[in-house]
C-alpha positions in Angstrom: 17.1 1.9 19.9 16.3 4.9 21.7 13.3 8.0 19.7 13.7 11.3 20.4 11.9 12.3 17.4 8.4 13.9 18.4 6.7 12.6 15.3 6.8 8.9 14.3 6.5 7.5 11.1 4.0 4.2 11.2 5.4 1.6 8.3 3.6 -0.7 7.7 5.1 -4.0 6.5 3.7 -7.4 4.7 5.9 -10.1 5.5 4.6 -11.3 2.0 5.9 -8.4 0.1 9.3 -6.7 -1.1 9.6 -4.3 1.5 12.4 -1.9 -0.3 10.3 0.7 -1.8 8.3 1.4 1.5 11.5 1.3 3.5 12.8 3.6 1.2 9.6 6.1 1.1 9.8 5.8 5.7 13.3 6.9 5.4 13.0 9.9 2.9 9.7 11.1 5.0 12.0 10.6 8.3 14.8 12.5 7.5 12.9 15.4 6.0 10.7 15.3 9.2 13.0 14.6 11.9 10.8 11.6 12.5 11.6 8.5 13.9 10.3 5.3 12.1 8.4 2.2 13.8 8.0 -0.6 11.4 5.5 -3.2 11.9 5.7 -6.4 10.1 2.5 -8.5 9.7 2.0 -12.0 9.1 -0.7 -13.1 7.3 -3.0 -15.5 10.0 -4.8 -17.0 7.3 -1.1 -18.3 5.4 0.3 -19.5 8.7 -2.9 -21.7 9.2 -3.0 -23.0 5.5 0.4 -23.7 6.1 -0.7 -26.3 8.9 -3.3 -28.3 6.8 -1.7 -31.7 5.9 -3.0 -31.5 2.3 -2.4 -28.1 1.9 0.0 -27.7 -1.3 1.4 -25.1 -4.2 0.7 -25.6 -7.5 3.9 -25.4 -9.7 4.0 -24.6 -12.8 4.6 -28.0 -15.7 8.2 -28.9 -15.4 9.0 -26.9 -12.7 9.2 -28.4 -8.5 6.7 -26.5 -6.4 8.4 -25.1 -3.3 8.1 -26.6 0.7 4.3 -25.2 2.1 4.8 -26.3 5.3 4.8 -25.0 8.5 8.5 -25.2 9.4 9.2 -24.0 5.8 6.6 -20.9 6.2 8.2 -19.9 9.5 11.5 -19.9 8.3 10.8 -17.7 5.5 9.0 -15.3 7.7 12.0 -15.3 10.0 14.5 -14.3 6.8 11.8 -11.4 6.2 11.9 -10.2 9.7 16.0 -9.8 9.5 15.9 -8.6 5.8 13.3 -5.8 6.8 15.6 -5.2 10.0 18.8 -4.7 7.7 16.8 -3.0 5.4 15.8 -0.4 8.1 19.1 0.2 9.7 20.8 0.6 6.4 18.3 3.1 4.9 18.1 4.9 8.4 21.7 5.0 10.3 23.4 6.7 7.9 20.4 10.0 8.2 20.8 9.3 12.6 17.3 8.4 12.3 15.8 6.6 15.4 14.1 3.8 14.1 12.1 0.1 16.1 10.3 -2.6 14.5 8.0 -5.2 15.7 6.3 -8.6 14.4 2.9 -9.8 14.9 0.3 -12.0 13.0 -2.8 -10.8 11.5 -4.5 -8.6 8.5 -1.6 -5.4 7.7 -4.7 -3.1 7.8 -6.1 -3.8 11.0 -2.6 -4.1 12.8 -1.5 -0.8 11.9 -5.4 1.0 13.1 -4.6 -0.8 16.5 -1.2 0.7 16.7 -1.6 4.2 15.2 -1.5 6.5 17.5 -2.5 11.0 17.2 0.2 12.4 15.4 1.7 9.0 13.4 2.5 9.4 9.6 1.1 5.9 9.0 2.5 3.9 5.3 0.1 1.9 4.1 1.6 -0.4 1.4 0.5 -1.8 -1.9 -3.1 0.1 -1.2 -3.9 1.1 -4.7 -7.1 -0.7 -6.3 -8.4 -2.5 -2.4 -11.7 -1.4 -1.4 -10.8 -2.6 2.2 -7.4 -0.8 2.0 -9.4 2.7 1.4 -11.7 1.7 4.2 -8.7 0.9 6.7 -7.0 4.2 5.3 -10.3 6.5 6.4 -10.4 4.9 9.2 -6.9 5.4 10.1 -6.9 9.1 8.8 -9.4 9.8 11.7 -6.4 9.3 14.3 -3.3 10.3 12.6 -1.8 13.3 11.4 -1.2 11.7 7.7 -1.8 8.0 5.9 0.2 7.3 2.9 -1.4 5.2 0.8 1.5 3.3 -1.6 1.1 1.2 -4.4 2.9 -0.8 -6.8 4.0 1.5 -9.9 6.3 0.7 -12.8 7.7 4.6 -12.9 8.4 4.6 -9.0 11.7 4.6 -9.4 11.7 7.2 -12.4 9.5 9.4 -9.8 11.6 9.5 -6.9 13.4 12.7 -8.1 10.0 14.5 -9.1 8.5 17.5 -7.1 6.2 17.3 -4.2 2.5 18.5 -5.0 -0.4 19.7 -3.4 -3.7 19.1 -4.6 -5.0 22.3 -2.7 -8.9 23.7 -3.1 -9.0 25.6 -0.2 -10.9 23.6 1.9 -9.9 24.8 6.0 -9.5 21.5 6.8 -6.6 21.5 4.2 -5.1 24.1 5.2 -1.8 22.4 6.8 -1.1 20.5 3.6 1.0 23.6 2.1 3.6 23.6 5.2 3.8 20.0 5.5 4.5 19.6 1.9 6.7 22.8 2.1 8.7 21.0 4.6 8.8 17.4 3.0 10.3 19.3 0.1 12.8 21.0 1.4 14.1 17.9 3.3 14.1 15.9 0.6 15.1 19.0 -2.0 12.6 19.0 -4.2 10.4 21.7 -6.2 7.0 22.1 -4.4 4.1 22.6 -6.9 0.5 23.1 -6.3 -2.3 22.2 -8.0 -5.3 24.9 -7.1 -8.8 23.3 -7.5 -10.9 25.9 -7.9 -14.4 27.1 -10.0 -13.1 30.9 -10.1 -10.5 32.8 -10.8 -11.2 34.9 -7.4 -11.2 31.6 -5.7 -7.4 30.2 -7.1 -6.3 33.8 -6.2 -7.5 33.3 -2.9 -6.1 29.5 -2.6 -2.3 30.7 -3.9 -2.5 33.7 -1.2 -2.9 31.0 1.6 -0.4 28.5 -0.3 2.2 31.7 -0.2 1.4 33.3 3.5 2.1 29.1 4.8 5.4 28.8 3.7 8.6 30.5 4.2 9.6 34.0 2.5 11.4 33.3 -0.5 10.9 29.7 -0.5 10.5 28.3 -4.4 6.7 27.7 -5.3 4.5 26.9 -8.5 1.1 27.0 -9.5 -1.3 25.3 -11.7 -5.3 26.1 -11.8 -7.3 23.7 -12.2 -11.1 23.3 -12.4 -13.0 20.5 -9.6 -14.9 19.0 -11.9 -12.5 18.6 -14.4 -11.2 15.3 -13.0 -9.3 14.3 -16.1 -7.6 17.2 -16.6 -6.2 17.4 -13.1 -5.3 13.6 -13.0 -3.5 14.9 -16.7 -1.7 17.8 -15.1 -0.3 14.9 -12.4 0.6 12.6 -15.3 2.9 15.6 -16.4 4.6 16.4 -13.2 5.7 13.2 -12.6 5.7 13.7 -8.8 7.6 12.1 -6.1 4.7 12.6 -3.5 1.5 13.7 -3.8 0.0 15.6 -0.5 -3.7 16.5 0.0 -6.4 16.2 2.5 -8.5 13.2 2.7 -11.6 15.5 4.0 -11.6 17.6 0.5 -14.4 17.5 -1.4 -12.9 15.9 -4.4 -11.3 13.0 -3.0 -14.2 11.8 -1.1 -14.8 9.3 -3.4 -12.6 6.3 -3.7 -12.9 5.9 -7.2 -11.3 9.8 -8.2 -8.6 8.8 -5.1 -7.1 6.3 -6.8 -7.6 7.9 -10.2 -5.6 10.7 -9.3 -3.1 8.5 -7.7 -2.9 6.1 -10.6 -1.7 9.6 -12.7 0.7 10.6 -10.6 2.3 6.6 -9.8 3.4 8.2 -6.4 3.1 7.8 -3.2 -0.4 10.1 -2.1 0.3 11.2 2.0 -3.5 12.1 2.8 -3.8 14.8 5.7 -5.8 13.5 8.9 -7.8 15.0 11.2 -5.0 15.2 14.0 -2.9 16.6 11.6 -2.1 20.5 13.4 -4.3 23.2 11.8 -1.6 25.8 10.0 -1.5 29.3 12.0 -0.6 32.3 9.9 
């Protein structure tokens, strides 16, 4: 299938999980972008070669069979993932006309998608939440792409979908294309944009909602909520309450420098938290 899109949306895609939810996210991100999506399915190495060791077996539960752990069995699974991603992907994206590929390759999901991300990609990293080497792969990532969005499991993701899009904005300059790429996802996928301003002054929220306004376009809906830095709790409350469909903020801010207060906050919110890059394009007012 031919792309025309000029921005691509990375998904990443573990041959051992239920890809639905991340499909889902790629496709909603897509059409409010214009993007086409590549997904990239990975197989776990480390599976495949257990799979080959003659004593190698799965432990069933008493009174129950344990399923085939062989080689021919593992590959045949793998091969029913591939298609059910691939259906997945064409049924979620051809009714929008989005432009969409997908590959398979063997190896460790984090690692795959670094070697294929490319300046500009909107990478989906799935079922990061609560992985120290997840965060790592996702800084390291964010160093090349416009945005990583790190996804994990949540019970209320499909109570969420319908929530606002909000910006965890404290007026950082490297943050300052979060508002119009957030203004944008929100209007594609017509939804409220809210903003949470981080800041220690009133003077200094003033000056972050000026920004926020002057980004986006004349008229457009927005809301405001100040906030205080180092009140983590009450932010990662104010989350809990808006019940967002996507979080947006800049990996580089201050506050979520620390892994730990990342996936705090995105615990709150049980969405999906997109995470600005350094090639994502500076805002120009």
């Amino acid at each position: 299938m031919g792309t025309t899109a000029s921005t691509r949306i990375l998904l990443g895609l573990d041959a051992g999980e239920a890809p639905e939810a991340s499909i889902a996210l790629a496709a909603r991100l897509a059409a409010a972008l214009r993007a086409a999506i590549h997904g990239l399915l990975v197989e776990e190495q480390d599976l495949i070669d257990a799979a080959a060791l003659p004593f190698t077996r799965i432990i069933s539960r008493k009174g129950t069979a344990a399923p085939d752990f062989s080689t021919v069995a593992l590959t045949r699974s793998l091969e029913l993932a591939e298609r059910g991603c691939r259906d997945m992907l064409c049924a979620m994206a051809q009714p929008a006309h989005i432009p969409w590929t997908m590959q398979r390759e063997r190896g460790e999901l984090g690692a795959a998608l670094s070697a294929r991300v490319e300046a500009g990609d909107i990478v989906i990293m799935p079922q990061a939440g609560g992985h120290r080497r997840a965060q790592a792969d996702i800084r390291l990532m964010s160093r090349r792409a416009r945005a990583v969005v790190m996804v994990r499991r949540s019970r209320r993701s499909a109570s969420v979908a319908s929530g606002p899009v909000v910006v965890l904005d404290s007026g950082e300059r490297s943050g300052a294309g979060a508002i119009p790429l957030a203004a944008q996802l929100a209007s594609g996928m017509g939804r409220p944009l809210h903003v949470i301003v981080i800041a220690g002054t009133a003077a200094e929220a003033e000056a972050i909602e000026h920004r926020a306004r002057a980004a986006v376009t004349p008229g457009a809906g927005i809301r405001f909520h100040r906030e205080s830095a180092s009140h983590t709790e009450a932010i990662a409350r104010q989350l809990r309450m808006l019940a967002p469909s996507l979080v947006v903020a800049d990996i580089e801010a201050a506050l979520l420098r620390n892994d730990d207060t990342l996936l705090e906050l995105q615990r709150a919110s049980s969405a999906p938290l997109l995470l600005l890059g350094s090639a994502a394009p500076e805002a120009t007012q």
